[in-house]
N, C-alpha and C positions, 0 to 999 in steps of 0.2 A: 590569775586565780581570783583574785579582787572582783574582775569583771562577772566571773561567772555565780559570784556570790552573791553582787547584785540582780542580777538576771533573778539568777533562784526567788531572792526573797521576794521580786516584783510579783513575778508568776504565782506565789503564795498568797498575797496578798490580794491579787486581782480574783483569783478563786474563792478568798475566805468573802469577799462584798459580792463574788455573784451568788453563791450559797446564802448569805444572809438576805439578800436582796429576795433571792428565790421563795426563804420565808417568812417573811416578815409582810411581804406587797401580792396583792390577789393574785391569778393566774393571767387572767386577761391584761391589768396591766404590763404586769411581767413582762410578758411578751409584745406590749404594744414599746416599752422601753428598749429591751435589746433590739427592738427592729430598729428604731431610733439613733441606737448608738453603733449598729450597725454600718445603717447612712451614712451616718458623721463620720466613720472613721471613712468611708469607699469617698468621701464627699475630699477628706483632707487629702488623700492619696494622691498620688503624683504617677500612679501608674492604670492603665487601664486594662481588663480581660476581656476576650471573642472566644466566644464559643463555637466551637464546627463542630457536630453532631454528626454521625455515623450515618442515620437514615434524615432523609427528605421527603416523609410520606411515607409510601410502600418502596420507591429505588433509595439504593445507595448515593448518598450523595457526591457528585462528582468534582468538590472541592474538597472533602473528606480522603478521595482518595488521593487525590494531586498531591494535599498534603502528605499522605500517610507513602507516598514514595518518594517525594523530595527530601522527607525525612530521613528516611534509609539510605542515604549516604553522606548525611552527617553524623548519624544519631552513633554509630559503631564507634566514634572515635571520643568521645567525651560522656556518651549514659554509661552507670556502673550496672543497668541490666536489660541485657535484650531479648528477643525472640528469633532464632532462627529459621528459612524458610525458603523453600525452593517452589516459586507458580509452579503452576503445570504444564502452561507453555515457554517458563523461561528459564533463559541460558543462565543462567547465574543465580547461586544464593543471595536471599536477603535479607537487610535486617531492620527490624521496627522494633519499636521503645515495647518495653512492658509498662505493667499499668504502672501508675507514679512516679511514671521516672522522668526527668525535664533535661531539656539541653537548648544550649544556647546559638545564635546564630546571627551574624553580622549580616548587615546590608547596605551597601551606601553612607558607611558612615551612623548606624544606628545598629541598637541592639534590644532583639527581642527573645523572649524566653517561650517554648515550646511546653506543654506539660501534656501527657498521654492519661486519661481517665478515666474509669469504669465506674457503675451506680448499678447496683444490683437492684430488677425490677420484680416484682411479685405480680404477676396474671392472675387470678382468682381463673382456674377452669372448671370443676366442683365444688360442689359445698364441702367434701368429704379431701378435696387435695387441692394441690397448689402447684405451679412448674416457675421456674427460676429463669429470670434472662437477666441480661445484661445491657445495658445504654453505655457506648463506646463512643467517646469523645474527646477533643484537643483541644486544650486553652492556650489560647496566644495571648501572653502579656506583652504589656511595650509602654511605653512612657508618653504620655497624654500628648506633647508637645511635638511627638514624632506619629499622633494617631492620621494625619493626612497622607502621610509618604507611604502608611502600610497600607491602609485601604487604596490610594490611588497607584501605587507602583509596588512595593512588596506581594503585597497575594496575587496581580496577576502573572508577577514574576514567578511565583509557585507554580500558578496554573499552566505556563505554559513550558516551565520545567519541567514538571511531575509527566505531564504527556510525551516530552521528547527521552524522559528517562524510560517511562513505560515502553514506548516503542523498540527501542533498542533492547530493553535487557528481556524482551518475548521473541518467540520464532513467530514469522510472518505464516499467514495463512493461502491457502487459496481457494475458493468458491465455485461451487459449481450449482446449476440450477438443472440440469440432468440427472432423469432418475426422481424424481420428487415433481412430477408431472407440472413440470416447468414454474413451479409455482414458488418453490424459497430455496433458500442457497443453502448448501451443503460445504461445511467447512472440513478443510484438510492441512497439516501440517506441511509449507512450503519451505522446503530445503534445498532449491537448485541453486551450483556452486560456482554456477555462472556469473561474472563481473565486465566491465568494461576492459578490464587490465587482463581478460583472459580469453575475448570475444574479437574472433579473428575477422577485422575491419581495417578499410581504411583510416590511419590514425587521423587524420584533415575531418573526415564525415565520425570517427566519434569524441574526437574534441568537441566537435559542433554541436552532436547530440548532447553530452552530460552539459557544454555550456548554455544549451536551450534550455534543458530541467531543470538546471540551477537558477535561473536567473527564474522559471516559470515559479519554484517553492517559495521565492523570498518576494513576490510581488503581489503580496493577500491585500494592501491598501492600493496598491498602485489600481487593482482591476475593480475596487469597490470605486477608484474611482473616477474612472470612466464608464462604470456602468456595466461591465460585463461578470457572468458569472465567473468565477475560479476555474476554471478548469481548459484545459489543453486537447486538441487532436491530435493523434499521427496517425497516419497509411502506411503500413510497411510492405512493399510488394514486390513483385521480383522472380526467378524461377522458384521450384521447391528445389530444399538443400541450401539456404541461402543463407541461412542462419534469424530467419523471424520470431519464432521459438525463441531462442536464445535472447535475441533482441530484445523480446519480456520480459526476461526474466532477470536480465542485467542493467534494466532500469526498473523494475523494483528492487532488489537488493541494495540500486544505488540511492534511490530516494527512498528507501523501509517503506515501501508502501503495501496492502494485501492488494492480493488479483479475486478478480469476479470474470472468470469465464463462463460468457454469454453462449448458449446453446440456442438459436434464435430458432431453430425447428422444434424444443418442446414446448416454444410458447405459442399459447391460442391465441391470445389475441394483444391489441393495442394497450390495453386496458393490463392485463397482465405483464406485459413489456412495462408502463410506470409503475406498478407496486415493483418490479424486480428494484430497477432503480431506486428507488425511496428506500430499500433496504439496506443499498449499498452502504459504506460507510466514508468518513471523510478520511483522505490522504489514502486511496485505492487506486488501482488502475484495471478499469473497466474494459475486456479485451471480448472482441469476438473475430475470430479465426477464420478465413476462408469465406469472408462473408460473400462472394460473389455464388458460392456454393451454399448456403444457407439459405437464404429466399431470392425468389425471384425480384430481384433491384436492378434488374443491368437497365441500360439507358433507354428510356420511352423511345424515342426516338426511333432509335435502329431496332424494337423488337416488333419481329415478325408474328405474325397473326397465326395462332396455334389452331391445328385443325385434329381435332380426335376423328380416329377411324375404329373406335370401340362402340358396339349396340351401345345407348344407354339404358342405364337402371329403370324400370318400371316404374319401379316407388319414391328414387330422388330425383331422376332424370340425370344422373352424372354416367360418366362411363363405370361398367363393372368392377374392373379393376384398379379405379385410383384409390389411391390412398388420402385418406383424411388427412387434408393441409392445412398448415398453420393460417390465423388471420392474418399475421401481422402483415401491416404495410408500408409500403417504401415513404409515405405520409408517417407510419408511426415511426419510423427509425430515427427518420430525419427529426421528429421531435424529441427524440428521445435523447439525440446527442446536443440538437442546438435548441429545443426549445424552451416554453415556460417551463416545464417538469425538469429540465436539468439543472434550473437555479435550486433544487432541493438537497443540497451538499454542496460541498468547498473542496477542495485541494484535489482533484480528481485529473488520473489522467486517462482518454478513451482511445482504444487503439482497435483499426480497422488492418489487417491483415489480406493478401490476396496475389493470389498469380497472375490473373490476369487485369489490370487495373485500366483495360482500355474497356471492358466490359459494365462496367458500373456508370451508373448515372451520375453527372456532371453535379446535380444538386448533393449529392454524397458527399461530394471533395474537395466541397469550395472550405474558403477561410472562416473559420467562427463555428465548421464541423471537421475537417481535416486539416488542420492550422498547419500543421508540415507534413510534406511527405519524404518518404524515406525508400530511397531505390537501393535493393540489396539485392548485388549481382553475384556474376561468377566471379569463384577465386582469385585475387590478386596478388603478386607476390610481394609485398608487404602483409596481407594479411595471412598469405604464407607462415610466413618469416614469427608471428604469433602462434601459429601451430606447431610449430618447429620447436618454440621453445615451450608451448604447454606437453607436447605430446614424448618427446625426446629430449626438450633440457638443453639443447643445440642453440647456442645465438648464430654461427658461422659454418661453413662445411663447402668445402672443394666443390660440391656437385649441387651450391645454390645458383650457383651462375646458366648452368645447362639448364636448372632448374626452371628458373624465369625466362632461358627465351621457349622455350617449349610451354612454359605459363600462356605466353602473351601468343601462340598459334592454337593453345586449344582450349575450349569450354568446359572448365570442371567444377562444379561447384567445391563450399568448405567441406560440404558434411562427406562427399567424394574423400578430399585430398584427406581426409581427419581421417577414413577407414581405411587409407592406405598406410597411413602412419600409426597407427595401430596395430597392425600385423607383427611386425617386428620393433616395437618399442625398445625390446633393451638392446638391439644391433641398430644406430642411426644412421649408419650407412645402407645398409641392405633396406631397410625403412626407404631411405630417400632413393635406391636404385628401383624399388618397387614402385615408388610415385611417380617415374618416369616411365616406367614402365606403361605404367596407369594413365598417365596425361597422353602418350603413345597413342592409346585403344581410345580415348576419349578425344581423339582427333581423328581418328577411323570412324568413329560412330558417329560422328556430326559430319562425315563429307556424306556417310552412306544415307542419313536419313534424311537429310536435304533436296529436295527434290530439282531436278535440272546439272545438280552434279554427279562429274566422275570424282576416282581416284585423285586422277593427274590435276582435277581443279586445286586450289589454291584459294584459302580467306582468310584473314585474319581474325574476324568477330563478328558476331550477328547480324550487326548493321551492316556492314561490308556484304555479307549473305544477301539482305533485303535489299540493297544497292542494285547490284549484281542480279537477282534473279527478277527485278522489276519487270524485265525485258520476257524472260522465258517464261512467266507466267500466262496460263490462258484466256482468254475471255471472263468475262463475266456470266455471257451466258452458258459459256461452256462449262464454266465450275459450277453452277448451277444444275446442270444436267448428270 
């Protein structure tokens, strides 16, 4: 009680000398001394304030927000008032300080104090009215003797907290540059439910895969330094039905990164092909689809010299009926993935997709533009054996065994055995009699459409096929004819 008695009367005291002081001594001094005794006291202090300011210009600044979400998951358990709030693309509520509220936060052994602040600003926009804003800011206190460790390791420890928190508690996006005359991306809310733990593969080739993304997310200094940009190739290629599609979408989900699905036919030219990229953003994965059907890339080498048998146009001299083709060229692509314009972002991964991957140009698919490729065949029964338990809940069943040897005589892709197992979901029996069924007819329709066999032939697998029909195949010049 004592204490609070002296308090009081300090505080009386120190008011009745600034009141007398206020008039007794001119204006200008006045105020040339409290600034003075101002100093003195920030001079004796033992603590110091940073200010982080909401705008940076005309953008929001991007340590403002680092902060202002790193903060929302301490601030709920120690401020006495918050603000609750759901983004617009994110999975979860959150919370941030209201104005004046402070909270505290350890680090390494040191401790510094947050405080949330507002300053109501007056705009003169008339002579005749006035409009009100507000300047929204965070002061970071901390003690003078600990101001090296926060500026050199604390706030970037924020910064690159606030981003990995940001990422997670948003839905991923995905981009499109179709429709918007190939010129800027079109976002859409990405919800495919697709993962590695539910993407029916050889377990060997996707250990490999998430241990290659992993190792590619944590080596941002490794690749600064030796010189190379950030970012990663794959080719995924293979029949269709193979699961490539999927294979996208279960390494984004696994690294949170967004997708920018490249539609490389709405773009005109080279020049449009780099502004798409410059748009992109860091930590994306940059996909075009089917690129051997996208533009013409396949290999110099082996392409045949194109002869139009159409009058041409009068006025362009092209034939009547083509259609207006994109510029882009097998020069801009290749820049686009390995060149100077792709050191324009970090943490990227680009993925080239295709059926037929003997068709494409060797300069496509070398290291440093398709860093790995990725063969995705037919069904195996291991990756079986994941459909089984996504589709039916089944780890084991009597008729897995008949299952796999008739796997291993016929050619069925996933997305085959996945619509067989679908049919009868809630019987996994009748399910798996019908997939036999199924693998049955899909060993009839690969003897029939195989050229040079009967029925009564016998193959085990494609290569086997290609082995085997080396001999029955016709000339050269006669396929030709």
């Amino acid at each position: 009680m004592e204490m609070w008695w002296n308090l009081g009367t300090l505080m009386t005291t120190i008011f009745f000398i600034r009141t007398l002081l206020k008039e007794c001594l001119p204006p200008e001094f006045y105020d040339r001394l409290i600034l003075l005794l101002s100093r003195l006291v920030k001079f004796l202090s033992c603590y110091i304030t940073i200010v982080i300011e909401e705008y940076d210009g005309m953008r929001i600044s991007e340590v403002y927000e680092s902060v202002q979400t790193y903060l929302s998951t301490r601030s709920y358990s120690t401020a006495d008032r918050l603000k609750l709030n759901k983004p617009e693309n994110g999975r979860a509520f959150t919370f941030t300080l209201d104005r004046e509220q402070q909270v505290m936060d350890k680090f390494q052994g040191i401790k510094v104090w947050w405080t949330f602040r507002t300053r109501e600003l007056k705009q003169p926009r008339h002579f005749w009215n006035s409009i009100s804003d507000e300047k929204r800011y965070f002061e970071l206190q901390c003690h003078k003797k600990d101001k090296a460790k926060v500026f050199d390791t604390y706030l970037p420890h924020i910064l690159v907290e606030g981003k990995i928190l940001e990422l997670k508690n948003r839905h991923r996006k995905i981009y499109t540059n179709k429709g918007n005359n190939g010129l800027s991306w079109t976002p859409v809310v990405f919800d495919h439910p697709t993962t590695f733990q539910t993407l029916a593969l050889d377990p060997e080739l996707k250990n490999d895969i998430m241990e290659d993304l992993t190792k590619f997310s944590q080596r941002e200094k490794y690749y600064k330094k030796v010189g190379r940009a950030w970012k990663r190739g794959y080719l995924l290629y293979g029949p269709p039905g193979t699961g490539k599609s999927s294979m996208i979408a279960a390494i984004s989900n696994f690294l949170e990164y967004d997708i920018y699905d490249l539609e490389l036919t709405d773009v005109r030219s080279n020049t449009e092909l780099r502004k798409l990229l410059i748009a992109t953003t860091n930590k994306s994965v940059i996909v075009i689809e089917d690129i051997d059907c996208s533009l013409d890339l396949t290999d110099r080498k082996k392409k045949p010299k194109r002869e139009s048998k159409e009058e041409p146009d009068p006025a362009t001299g092209k034939p009547e009926n083509e259609a207006p083709e994109s510029m882009v060229t097998l020069s801009g692509v290749l820049n686009f993935t390995d060149g100077l314009w792709s050191c324009c972002g970090s943490e990227r991964i680009i993925i080239f997709t295709t059926n037929y991957v003997e068709r494409l140009d060797p300069a496509l698919l070398r290291s440093g533009r398709m860093d790995k490729h990725i063969h995705l065949s037919f069904c195996t029964f291991s990756a079986f054996k994941v459909l089984a338990r996504n589709y039916l809940g089944v780890e084991d069943h009597p008729l897995f065994e008949k299952i796999e040897v008739s796997m291993e005589a016929a050619q069925i892709t996933p997305a085959d055995v996945s619509e067989e197992l679908m049919r009868a979901s809630d019987n996994p029996t009748a399910a798996l009699q019908n997939l036999i069924v199924g693998l049955g007819r899909a060993k009839e329709r690969a003897v029939q459409i195989l050229p040079g066999f009967t029925k009564g032939d016998e193959f085990n697998s494609v290569e086997e096929y290609d082995n085997s029909s080396a001999d029955k195949a016709p000339p050269a010049s006669e396929q030709d004819k």
